[in-house]
MARBA-3410 file (N, C-alpha, C, O; in Angstrom, 1 decimal):
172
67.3,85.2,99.1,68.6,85.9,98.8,68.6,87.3,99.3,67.7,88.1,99.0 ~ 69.6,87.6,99.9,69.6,88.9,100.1,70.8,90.4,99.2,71.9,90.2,98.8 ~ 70.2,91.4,99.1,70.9,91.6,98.0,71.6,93.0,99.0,71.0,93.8,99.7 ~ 73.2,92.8,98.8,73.8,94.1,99.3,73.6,95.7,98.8,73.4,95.9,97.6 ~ 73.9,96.5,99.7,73.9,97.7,99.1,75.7,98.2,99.6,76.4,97.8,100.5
76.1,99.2,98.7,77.5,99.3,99.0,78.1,98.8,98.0,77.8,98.0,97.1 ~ 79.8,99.9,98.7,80.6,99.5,97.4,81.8,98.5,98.3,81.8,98.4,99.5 ~ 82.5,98.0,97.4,83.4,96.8,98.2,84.8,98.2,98.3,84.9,99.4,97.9 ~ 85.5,97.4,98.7,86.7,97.9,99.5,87.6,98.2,98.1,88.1,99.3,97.8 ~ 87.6,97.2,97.4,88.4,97.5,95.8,87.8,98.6,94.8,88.5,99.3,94.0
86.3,98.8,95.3,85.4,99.9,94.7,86.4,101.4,94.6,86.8,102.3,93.9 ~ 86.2,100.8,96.2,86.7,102.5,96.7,88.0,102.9,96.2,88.4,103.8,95.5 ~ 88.6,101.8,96.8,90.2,102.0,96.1,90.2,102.8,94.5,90.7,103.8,94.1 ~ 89.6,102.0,94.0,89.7,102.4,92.4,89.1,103.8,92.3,89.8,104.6,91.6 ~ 88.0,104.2,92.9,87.8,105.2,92.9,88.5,106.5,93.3,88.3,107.6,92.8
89.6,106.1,94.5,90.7,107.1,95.3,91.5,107.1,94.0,91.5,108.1,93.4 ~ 92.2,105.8,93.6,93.2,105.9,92.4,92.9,106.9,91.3,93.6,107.9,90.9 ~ 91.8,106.5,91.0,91.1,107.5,89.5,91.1,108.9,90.3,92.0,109.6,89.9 ~ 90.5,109.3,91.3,91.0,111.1,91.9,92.0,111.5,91.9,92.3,112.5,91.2 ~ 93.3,110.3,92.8,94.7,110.8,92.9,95.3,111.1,91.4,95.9,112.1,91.2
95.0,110.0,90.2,95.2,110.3,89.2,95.1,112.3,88.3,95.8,113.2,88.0 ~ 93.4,111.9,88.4,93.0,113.7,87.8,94.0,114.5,88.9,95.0,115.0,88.4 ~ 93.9,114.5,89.8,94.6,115.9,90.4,96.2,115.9,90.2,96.9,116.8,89.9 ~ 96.6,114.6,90.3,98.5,115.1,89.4,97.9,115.7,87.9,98.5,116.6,87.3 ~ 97.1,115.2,87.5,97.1,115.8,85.8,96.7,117.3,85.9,97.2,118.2,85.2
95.6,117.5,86.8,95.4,119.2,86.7,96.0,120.0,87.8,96.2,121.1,87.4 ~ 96.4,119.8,89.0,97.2,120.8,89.9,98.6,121.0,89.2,99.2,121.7,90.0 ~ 99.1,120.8,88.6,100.2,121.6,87.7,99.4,122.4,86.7,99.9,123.4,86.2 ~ 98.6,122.1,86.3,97.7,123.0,85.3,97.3,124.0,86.1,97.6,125.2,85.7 ~ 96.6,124.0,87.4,95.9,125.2,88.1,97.4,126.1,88.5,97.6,127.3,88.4
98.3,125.3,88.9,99.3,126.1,89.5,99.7,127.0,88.5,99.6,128.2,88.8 ~ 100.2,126.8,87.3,100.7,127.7,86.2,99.8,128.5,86.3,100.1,129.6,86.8 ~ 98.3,128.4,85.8,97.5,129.9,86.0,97.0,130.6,86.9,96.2,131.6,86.9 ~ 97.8,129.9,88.1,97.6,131.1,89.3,98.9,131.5,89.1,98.7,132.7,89.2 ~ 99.9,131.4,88.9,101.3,132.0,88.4,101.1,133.3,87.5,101.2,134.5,87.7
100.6,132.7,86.3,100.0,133.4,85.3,99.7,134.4,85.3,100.2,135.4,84.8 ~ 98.3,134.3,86.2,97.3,135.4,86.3,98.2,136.5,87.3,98.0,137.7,87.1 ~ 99.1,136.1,88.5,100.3,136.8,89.2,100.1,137.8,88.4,99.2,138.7,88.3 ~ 101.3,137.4,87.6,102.1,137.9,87.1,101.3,139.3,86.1,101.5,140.5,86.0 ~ 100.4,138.1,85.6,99.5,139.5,84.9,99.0,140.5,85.7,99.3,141.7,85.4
98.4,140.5,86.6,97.9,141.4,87.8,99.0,142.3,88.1,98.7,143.4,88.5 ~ 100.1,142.0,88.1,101.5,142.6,88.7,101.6,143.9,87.2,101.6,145.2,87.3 ~ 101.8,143.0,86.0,101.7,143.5,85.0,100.6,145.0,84.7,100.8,146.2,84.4 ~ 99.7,144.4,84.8,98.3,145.6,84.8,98.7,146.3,86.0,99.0,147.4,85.6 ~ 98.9,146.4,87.2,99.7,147.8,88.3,100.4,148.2,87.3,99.8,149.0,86.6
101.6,148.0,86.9,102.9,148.8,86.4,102.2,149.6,85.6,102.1,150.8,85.8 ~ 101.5,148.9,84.3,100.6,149.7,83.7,100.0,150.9,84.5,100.3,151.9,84.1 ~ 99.4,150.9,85.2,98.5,151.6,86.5,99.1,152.6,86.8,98.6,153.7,86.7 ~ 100.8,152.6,87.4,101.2,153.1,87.4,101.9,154.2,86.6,102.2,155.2,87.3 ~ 102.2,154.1,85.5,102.6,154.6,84.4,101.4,155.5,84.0,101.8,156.7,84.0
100.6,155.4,83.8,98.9,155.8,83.9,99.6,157.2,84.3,100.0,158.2,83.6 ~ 99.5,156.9,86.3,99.2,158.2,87.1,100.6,158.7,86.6,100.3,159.8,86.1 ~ 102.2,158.5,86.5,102.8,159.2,86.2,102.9,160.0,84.7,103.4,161.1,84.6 ~ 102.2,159.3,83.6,101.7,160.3,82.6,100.7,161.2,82.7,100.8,162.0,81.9 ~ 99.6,161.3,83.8,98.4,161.9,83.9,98.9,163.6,84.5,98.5,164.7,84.2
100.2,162.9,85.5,101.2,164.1,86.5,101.6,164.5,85.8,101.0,165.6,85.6 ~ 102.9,164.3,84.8,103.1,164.4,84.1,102.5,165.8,83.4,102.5,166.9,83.9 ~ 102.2,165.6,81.9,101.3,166.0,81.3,100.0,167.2,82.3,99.4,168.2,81.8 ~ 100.0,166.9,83.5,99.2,168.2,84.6,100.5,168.9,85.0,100.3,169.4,86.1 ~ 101.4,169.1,84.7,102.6,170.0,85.4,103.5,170.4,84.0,104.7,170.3,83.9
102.2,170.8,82.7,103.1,171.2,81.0,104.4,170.0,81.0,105.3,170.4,80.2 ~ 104.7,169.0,81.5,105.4,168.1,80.5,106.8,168.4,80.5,107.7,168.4,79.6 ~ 106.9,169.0,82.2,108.4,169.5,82.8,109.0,168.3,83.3,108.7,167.7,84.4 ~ 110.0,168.0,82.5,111.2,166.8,82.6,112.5,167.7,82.8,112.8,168.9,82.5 ~ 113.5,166.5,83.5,113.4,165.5,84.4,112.5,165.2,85.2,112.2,166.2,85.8
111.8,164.2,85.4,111.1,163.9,86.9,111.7,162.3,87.1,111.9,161.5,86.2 ~ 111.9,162.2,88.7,111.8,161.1,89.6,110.6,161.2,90.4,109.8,162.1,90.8 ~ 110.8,160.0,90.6,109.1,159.5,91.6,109.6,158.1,92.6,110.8,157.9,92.6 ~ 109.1,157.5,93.1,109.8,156.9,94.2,108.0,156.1,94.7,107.2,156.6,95.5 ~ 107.9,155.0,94.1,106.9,154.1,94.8,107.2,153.2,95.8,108.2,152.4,95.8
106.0,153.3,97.1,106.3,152.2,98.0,105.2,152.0,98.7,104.7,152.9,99.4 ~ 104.6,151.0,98.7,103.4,150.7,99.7,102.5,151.4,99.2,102.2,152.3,99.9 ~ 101.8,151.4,97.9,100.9,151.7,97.4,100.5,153.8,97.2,99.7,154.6,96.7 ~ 102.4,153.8,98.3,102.0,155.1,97.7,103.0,155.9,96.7,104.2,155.6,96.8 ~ 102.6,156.9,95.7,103.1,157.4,94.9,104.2,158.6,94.7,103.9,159.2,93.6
105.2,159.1,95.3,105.7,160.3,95.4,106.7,160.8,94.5,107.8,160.3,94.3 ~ 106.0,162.5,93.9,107.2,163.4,92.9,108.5,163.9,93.5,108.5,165.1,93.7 ~ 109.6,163.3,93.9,110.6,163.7,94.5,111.2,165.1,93.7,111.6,166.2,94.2 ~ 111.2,164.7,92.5,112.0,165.8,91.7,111.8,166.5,90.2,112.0,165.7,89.3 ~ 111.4,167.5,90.1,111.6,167.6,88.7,112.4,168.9,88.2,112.0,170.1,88.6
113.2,168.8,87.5,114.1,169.1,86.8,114.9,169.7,87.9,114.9,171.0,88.1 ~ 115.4,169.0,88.7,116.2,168.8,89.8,115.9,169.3,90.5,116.7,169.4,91.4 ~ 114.5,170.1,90.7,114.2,170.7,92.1,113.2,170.0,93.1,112.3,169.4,92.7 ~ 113.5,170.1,94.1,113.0,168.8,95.1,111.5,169.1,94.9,111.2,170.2,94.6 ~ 110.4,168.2,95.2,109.1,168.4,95.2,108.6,167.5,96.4,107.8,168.0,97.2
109.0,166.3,96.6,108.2,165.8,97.6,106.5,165.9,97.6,106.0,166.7,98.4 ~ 105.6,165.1,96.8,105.0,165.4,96.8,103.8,163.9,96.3,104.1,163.1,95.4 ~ 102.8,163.7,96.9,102.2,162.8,97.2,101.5,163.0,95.8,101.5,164.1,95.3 ~ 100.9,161.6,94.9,100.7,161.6,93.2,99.3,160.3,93.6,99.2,159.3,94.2 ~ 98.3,161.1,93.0,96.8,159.8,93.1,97.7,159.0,91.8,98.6,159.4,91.0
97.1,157.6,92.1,97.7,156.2,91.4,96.5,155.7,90.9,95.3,155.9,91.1 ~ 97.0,154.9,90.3,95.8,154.0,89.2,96.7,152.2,88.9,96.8,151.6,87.9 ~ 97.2,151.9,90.7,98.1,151.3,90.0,98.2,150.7,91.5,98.1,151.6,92.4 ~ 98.2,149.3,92.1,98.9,148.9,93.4,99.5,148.0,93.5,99.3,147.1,92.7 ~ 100.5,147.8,94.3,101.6,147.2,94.1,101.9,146.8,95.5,102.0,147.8,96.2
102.1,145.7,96.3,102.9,145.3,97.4,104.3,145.7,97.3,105.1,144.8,97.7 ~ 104.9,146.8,96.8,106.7,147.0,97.0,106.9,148.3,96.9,106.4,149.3,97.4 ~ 107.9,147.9,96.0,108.6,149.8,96.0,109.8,149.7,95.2,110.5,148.7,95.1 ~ 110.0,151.0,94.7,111.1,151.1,93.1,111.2,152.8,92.9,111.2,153.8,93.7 ~ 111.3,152.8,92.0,111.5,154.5,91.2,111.3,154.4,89.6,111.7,153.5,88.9
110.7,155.3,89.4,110.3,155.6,88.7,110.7,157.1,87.9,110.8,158.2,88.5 ~ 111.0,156.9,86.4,111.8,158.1,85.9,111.0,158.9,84.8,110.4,158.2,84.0 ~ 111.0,160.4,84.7,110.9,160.7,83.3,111.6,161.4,82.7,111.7,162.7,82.9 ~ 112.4,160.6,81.6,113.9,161.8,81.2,113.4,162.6,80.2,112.4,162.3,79.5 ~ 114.0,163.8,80.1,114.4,165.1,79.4,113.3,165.1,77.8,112.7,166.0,77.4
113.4,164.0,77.4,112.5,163.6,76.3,110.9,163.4,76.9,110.1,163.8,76.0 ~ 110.4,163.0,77.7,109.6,162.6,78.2,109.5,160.7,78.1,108.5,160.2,78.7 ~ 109.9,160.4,77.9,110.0,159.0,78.0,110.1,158.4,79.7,111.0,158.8,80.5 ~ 109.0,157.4,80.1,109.2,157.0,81.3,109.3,155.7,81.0,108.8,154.9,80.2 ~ 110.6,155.7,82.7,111.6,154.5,82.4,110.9,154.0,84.0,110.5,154.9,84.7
110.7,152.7,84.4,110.5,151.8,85.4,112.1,151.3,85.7,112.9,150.8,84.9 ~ 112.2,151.7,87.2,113.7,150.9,87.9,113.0,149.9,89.1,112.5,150.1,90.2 ~ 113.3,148.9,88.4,113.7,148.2,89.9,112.4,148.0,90.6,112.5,147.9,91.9 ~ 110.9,148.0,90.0,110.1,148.0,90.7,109.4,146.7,91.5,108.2,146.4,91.1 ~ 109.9,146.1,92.3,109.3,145.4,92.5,108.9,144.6,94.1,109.4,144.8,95.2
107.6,143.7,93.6,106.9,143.1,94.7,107.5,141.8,95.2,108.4,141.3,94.5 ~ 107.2,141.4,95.9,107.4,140.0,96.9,107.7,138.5,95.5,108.3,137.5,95.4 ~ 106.8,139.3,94.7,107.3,137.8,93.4,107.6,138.5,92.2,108.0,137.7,91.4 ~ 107.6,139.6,91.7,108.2,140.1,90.3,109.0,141.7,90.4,108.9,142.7,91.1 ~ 109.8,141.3,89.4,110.5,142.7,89.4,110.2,143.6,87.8,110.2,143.1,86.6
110.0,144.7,88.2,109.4,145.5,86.8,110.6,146.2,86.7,111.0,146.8,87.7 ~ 111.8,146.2,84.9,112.6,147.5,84.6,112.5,147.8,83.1,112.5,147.0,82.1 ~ 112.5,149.0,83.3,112.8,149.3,81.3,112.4,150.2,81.4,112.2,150.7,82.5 ~ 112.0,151.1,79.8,111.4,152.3,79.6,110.2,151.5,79.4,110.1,150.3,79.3 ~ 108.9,152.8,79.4,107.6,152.0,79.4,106.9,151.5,78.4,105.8,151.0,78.4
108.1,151.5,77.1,107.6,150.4,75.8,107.9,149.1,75.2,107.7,148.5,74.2 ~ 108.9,148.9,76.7,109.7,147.9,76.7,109.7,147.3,78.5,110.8,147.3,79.2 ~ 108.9,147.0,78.8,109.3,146.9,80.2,109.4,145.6,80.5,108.4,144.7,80.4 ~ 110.6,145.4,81.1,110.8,143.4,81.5,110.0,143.0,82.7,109.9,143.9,83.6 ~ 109.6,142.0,82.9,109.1,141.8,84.1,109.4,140.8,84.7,108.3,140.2,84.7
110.2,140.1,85.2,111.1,139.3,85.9,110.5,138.8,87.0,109.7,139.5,87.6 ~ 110.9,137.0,87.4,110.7,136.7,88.9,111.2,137.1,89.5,112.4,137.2,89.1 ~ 111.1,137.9,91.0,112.0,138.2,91.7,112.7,137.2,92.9,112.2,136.6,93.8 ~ 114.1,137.2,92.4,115.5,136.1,92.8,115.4,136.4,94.2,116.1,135.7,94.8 ~ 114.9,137.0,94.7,114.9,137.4,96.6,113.6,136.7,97.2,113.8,136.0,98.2
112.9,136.9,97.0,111.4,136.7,97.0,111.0,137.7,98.5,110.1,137.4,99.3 ~ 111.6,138.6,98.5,111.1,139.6,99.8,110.9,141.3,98.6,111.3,141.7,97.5 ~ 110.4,141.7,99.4,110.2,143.1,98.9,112.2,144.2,99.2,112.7,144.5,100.3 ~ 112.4,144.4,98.3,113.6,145.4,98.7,113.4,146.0,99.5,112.2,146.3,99.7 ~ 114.4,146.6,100.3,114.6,147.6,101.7,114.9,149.0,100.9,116.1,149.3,100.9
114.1,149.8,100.4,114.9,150.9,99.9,113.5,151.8,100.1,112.3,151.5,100.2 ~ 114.3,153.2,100.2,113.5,154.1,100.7,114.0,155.4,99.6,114.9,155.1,98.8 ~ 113.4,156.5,99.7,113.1,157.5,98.9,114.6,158.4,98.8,114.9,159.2,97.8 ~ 115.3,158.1,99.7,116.5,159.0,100.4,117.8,158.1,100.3,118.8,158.6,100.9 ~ 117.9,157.2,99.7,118.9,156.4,99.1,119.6,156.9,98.1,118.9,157.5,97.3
120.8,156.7,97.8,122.1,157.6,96.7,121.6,156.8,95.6,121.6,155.6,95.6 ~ 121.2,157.7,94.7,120.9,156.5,93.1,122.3,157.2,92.1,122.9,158.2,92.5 ~ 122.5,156.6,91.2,123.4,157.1,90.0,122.5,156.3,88.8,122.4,155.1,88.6 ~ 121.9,157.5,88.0,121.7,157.0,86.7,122.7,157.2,85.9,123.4,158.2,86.0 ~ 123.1,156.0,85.0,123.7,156.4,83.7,123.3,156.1,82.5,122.6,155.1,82.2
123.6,157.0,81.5,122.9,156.8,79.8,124.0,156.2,79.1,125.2,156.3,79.0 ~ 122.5,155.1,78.5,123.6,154.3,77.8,123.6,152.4,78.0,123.2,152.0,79.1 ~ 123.9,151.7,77.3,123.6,150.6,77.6,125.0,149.7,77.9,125.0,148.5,78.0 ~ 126.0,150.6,78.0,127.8,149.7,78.2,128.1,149.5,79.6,127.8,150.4,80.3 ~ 128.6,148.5,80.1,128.5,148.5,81.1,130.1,149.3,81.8,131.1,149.3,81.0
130.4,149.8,82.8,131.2,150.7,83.6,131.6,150.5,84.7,131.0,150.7,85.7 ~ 132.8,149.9,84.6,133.5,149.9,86.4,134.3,151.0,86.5,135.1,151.5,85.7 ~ 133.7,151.3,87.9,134.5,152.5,88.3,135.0,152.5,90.1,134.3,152.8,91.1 ~ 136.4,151.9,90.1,137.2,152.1,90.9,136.5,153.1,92.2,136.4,154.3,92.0 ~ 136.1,152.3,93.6,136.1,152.8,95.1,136.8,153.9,95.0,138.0,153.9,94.6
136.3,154.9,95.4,137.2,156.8,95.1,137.2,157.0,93.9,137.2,158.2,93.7 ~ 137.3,156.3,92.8,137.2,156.9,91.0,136.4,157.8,90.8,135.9,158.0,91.9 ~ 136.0,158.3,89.9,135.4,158.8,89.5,135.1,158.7,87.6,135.8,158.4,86.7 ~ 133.5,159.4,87.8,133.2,158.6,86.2,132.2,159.8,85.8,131.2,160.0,86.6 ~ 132.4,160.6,84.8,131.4,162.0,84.0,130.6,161.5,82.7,131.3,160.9,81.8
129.8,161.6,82.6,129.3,161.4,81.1,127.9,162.1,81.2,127.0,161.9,82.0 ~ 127.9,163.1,80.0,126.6,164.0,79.7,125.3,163.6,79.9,124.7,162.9,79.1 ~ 124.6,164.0,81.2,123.1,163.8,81.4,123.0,162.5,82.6,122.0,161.9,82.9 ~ 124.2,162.2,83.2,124.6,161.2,84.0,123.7,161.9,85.2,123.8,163.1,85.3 ~ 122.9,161.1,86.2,122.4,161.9,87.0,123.2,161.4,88.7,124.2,160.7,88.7
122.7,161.8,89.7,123.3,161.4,90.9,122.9,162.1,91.9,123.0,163.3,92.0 ~ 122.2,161.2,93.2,121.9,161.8,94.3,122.0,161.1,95.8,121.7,161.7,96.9
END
């Protein structure tokens, strides 16, 4: 008698079936925590960032207004208390994008609009939302773009040529 070695053809099969099986059960499992961990990673920069703008901050006596203007990993003081500064800021913080960054009159820093290729960072920095971003490209915006802050949480239409005043409203 001779005795085979080998698996039959149904072996295998069963064996492909049982793989294809585990990987539908865990590749949605791996995908969510590479999502996850994204997002956290994205999360910890903003943090990072906030970091270097408190460190600036606090190294220049704690002179508010300031704007700041991130893009491509780099950090810049455009303004504080409306006087232009232009001025390059060490970070603790990186980021694939670009946004602005605020510190009003109180010292409280607020995150606009910061965001990367997959998340968008806004709020003040004890509240900051962190959103998918609905574009999935990085915004086109640069340092020299017209912003209008307004205070306050109501929202405001104001008529092409109108005009709209309200105390501590900023604009450039």
């Amino acid at each position: 008698m001779q005795s085979k070695k080998g698996f039959t053809l149904i072996e295998l099969l069963a064996v492909l079936i049982i793989i294809g099986v585990i990987a539908l059960i865990v590749s949605p499992i791996v995908i969510r925590t590479i999502k996850r961990s994204g997002k956290s990673t994205f999360e910890r920069s903003i943090d990072g960032l906030i970091e270097s703008v408190r460190i600036d901050h606090s190294n220049d006596n704690f002179y508010a207004p300031r704007e700041y203007f991130y893009e491509k990993r780099d950090l810049t003081l455009l303004t504080v208390a409306d006087q232009i500064k232009d001025q390059k800021i060490k970070i603790h913080g990186k980021i694939e994008g670009n946004g602005f960054i605020y510190v009003d009159g109180e010292g409280k820093i607020h995150i606009n609009n910061i965001c990367s290729k997959d998340y968008c960072a806004n709020g003040p920095e004890n509240d900051i939302e962190i959103t998918p971003n609905p574009d999935g490209k990085i915004p086109e915006i640069n340092k020299d773009q017209p912003l209008i802050t307004l205070n306050g949480n109501k929202v405001v239409y104001v008529e092409i040529g109108g005009e709209y005043k309200e105390e501590g409203a900023k604009a450039r």
